[in-house]
N, C-alpha and C positions, 0 to 999 in steps of 0.2 A: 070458723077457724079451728083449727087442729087441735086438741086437746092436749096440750103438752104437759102442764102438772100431772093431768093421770098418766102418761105415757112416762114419764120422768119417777111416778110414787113407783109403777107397776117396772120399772127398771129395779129400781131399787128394791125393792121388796127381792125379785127375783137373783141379786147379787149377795143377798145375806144367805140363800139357799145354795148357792153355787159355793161360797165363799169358804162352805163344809161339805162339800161334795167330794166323794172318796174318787180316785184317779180310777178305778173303774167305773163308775157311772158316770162320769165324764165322758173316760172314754168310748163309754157303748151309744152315746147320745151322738158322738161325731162319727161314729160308723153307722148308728140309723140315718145319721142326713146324708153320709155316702150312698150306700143304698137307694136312699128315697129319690137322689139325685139320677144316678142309674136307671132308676126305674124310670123316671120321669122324664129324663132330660128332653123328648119332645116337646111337652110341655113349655119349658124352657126356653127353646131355640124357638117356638110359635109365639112366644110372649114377645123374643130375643127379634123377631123378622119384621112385630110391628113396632116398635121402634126404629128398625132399619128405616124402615119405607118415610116414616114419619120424620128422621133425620135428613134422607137422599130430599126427599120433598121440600123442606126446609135450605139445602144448598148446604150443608156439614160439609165439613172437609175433607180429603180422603183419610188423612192422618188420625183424625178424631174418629173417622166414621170406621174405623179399624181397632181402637180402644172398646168401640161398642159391639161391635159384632160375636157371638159367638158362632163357632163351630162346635161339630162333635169331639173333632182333638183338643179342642179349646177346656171345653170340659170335662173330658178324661184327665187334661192335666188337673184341671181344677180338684176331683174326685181323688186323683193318685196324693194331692196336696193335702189332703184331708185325711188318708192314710199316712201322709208321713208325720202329720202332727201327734197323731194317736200313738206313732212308735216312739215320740220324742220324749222326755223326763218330764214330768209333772214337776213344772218349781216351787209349785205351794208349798208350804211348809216347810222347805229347807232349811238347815241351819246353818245361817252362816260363817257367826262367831259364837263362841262362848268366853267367858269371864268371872272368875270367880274374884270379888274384890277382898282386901285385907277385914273385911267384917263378915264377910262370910256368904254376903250377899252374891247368888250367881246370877249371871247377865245374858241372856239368849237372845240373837237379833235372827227374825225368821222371816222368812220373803212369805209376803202376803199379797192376795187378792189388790188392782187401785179400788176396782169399787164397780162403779158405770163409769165406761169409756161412749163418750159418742165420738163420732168419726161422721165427718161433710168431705163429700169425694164427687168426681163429675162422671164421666160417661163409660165406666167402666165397669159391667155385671157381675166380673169374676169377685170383686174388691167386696161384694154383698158377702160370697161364701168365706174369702178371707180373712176379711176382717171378724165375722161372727165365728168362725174353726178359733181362730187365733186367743179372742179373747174367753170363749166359750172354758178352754183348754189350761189357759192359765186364771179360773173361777174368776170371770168379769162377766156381766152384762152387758149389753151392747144397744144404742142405740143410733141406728143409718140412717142417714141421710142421705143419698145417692141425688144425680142431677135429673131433669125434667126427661133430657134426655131419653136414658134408661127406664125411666118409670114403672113400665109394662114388666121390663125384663124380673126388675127388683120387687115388684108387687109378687110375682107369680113365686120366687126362687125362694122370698122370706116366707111365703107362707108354708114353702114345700118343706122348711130348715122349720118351722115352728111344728108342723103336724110330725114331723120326726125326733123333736123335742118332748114332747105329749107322751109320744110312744114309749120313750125311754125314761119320762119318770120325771124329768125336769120340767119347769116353767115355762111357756111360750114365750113370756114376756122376757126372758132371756136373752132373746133377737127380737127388735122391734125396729120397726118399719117407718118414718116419716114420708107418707103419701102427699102430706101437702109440700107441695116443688116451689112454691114460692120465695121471694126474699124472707119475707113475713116470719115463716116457719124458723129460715136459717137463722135470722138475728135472736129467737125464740130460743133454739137449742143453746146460742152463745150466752145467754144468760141466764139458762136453767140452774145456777150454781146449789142449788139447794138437792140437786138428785143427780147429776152431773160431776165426777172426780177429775175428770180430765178428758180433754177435746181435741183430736187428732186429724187436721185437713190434709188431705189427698186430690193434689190436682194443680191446675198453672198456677203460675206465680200471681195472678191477679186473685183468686181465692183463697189463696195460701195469705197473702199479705192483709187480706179482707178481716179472716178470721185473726189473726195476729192481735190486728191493728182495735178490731170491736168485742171482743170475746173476753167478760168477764171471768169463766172460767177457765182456770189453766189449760196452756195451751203446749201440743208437743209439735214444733213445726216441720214438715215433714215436705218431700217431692221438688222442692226446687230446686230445677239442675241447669245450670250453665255452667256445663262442665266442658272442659278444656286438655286437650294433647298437643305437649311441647315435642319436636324433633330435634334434637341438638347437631351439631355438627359430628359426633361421632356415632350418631345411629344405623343401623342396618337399616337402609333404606326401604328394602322389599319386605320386611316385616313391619317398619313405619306404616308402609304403605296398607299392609294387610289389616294392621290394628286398626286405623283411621277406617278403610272401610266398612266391619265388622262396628265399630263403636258408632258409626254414622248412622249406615245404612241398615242391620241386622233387622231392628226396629225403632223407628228414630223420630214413635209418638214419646217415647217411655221418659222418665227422668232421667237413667243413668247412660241416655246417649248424649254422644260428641257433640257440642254446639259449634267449636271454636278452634280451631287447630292453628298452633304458632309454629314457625319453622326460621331455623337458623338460617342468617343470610350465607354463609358460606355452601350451603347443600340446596339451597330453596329449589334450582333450578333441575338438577338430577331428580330432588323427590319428585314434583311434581308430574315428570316424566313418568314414575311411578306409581304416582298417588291416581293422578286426571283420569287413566283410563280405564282406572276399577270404578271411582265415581261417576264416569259416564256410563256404567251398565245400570246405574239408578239415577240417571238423567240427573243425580243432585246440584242443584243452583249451588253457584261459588260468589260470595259476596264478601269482596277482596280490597284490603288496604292499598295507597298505593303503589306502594314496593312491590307487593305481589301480583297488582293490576298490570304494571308495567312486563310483568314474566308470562302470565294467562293469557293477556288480550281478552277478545272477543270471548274467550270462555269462561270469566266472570263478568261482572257488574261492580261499579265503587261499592265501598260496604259507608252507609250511613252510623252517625254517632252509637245510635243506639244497639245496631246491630252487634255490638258487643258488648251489651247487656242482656240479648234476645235469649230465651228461652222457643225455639222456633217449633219443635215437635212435629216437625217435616224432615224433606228433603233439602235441606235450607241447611250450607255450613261457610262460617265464618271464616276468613282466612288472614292471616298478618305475619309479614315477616320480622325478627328481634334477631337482636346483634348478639346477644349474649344471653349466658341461665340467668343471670341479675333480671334485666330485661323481663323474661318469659315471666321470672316469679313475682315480680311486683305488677303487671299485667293481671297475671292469674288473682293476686292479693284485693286490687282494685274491681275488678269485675267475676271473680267468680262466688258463689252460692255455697260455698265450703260444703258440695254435695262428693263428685269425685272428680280426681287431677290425676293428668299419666304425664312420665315423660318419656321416652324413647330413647334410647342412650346406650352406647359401648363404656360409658366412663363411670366406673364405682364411687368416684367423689362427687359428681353431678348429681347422681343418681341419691347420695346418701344427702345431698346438701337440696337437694328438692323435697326429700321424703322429710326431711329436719322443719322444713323453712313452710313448708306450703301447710297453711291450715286448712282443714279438709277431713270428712269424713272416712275417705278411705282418699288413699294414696299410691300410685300405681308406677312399678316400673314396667316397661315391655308388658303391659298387655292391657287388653278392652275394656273400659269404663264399664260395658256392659254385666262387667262380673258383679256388679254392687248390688245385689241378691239375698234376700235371705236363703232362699232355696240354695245357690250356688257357694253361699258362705256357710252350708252347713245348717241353717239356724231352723229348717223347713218352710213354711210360707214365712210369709212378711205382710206386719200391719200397714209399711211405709217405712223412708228412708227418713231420718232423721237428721237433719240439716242443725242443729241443736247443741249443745255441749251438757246443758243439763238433764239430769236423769238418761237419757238415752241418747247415744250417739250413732248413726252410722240404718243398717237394718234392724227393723224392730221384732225380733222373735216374744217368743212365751216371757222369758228372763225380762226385756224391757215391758214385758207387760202386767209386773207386778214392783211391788213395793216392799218394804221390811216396816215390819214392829219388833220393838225390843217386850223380849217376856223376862219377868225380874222372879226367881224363888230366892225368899226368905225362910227364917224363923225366927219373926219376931223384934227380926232390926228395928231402932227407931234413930232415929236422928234431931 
């Protein structure tokens, strides 16, 4: 069995050394694992192929088998993601309030280090460099858990990001690797609470609710998207149409694509007109209530119960027609994942009375669920979306990846 107390001390230990690491040696440590990455990225992609073969052999899904895969553009973005951390602000240390009280006492609340984050995610290699940049950047420790999956991928890339750690002066054990893929391991990490600050899943809603549901240690729940585009009857139809396929199809393994698309009965049958034959150039299955079965025919399928609750990370989207915005947002309220909501619309009080009403991490008028990015929001990579209200809401940049302690100067107060 996998050694998890010393992987959990050897976390730790290395978090108290980050915790005072100046923003340059930070930063020179996340440009040696660009580099090392650079250099090596064959290595990588040869780790990265036998996992492919080993997934194609297994019957993975094209969907999943696309989350795993790298390319070379795959990882230059990855590398460019790594330089934009480095240009980002070091939150350590910030001040964020000060206070001086009627006794004289002054009051400093300062964004500090959580500690060790471990982070259980599935078949996604780029999420090893992510997540380790990200918390590296804002002085955490990190300890991955990646799925069986990837194995190969994440075996090779943590040790590449470790020997480029070394180089620069910091601890290896700053990025550490959970090689045993079993359950075993995962329920291990859920209750490491003694070396463990907080525990961040990435990945379908069956792992997400897993970790929830057994994980002694705080948890930040993250990636689950049954996310949903309402058309109302005043939308420009041909950017309906453009949004919905962009949010569907762009890439439609990820969390922040379209599961569910609702469409006013008054317009149902014009969109579709314009929606059907952009989704036919991605062959996407339509699994259709029966208002909307009765408009599609033969080119969808009834949608079963659950289909609108599905999290599908395919080519697979939902479709139902509603009489009103009431309608869409109580729909949305009842089955969506308060990941991200759009709605489509010419009308400013729809618009403002969706954005009011809908609880949701990000909330969208006229445009692609797709934007729910740390990258795209500015923030540079992202740990995960945070589906959550507590501590972190929405994309988790460097800022959600620390905490505050209050620093107190006296002279002498007593009470």
């Amino acid at each position: 069995m996998f050694d998890m107390n010393k992987l959990g001390q050897a976390a730790q230990n290395a978090s108290r050394i980050l915790a005072t690491t100046s923003t340059e040696k930070k930063n020179a440590a996340l440009l040696a694992i660009a580099d090392a990455i650079r250099k090596r990225k064959g290595e990588w992609l040869a780790a990265n192929a036998e996992d492919i073969a080993s997934a194609k052999a297994s019957g993975m899904r094209l969907s999943l088998l696309d989350r795993l895969t790298l390319t070379e553009s795959r990882i230059d973005s990855v590398v460019n993601g790594i330089l934009e951390a480095v240009a980002l602000p070091d939150p350590v240390g910030e001040t964020l309030k000060t206070t001086t009280r009627p006794n004289g006492l002054r009051i400093v609340r300062k964004r500090v280090p959580l500690g060790v984050i471990g982070i259980i995610y599935e078949a996604r290699p780029n999420v090893t460099v992510d997540a380790a940049v990200l918390c590296l950047k804002a002085g955490n420790a990190c300890i991955l858990r990646g799925g069986k999956e990837a194995i190969s991928s994440n075996r090779c890339i943590t040790g590449i990001m470790q020997e480029a750690l070394a180089s620069a002066g910091l601890p290896e054990s700053a990025v550490s690797l959970i090689t045993d893929t079993s359950r075993d391991s995962a329920k291990a990490l859920m209750h490491l609470n003694q070396y463990i600050d907080v525990l961040i899943p990435r990945g379908g809603a069956g792992l997400i609710r897993t970790v929830v549901a057994e994980s002694t240690v705080p948890v930040i729940r993250t990636g689950e998207g049954v996310c949903h585009i309402y058309v109302d009857e005043t939308a420009d139809l041909n950017m309906a149409a453009s949004v919905l396929f962009n949010a569907k199809c762009s890439r439609p393994s990820v969390c922040n694509a379209v599961e569910c698309v609702l469409v006013n009965s008054q317009i149902a049958s014009a969109f579709f007109e314009k929606a059907i034959p952009l989704l036919d150039t991605k062959a996407v299955e339509l699994r259709a209530d029966a208002r909307a079965l009765s408009l599609l025919g033969d080119r969808a399928k009834a949608a079963a119960e659950e289909d609108w609750d599905t999290e599908y990370g395919d080519q697979i989207l939902a479709v139902r027609i509603v009489d009103t915005l009431e309608e869409a947002i109580d729909f949305i309220t009842l089955h969506g994942t308060q990941h991200s909501e759009c709605i489509m619309t010419s009308s400013p009080e729809s618009a403002e009375a969706f954005l009011n009403r809908i609880d949701a991490a990000a909330v969208y008028v006229n445009a692609s669920t797709r934007f729910t990015d740390g990258g795209e929001f500015g923030l540079g990579a992202e740990i995960g979306i945070s589906t959550q209200k507590l501590h972190a809401r929405g994309p988790m940049g460097l800022e959600e990846l620390t905490s505050y302690k209050y620093v107190v100067y006296g002279d002498g107060q007593i009470r």
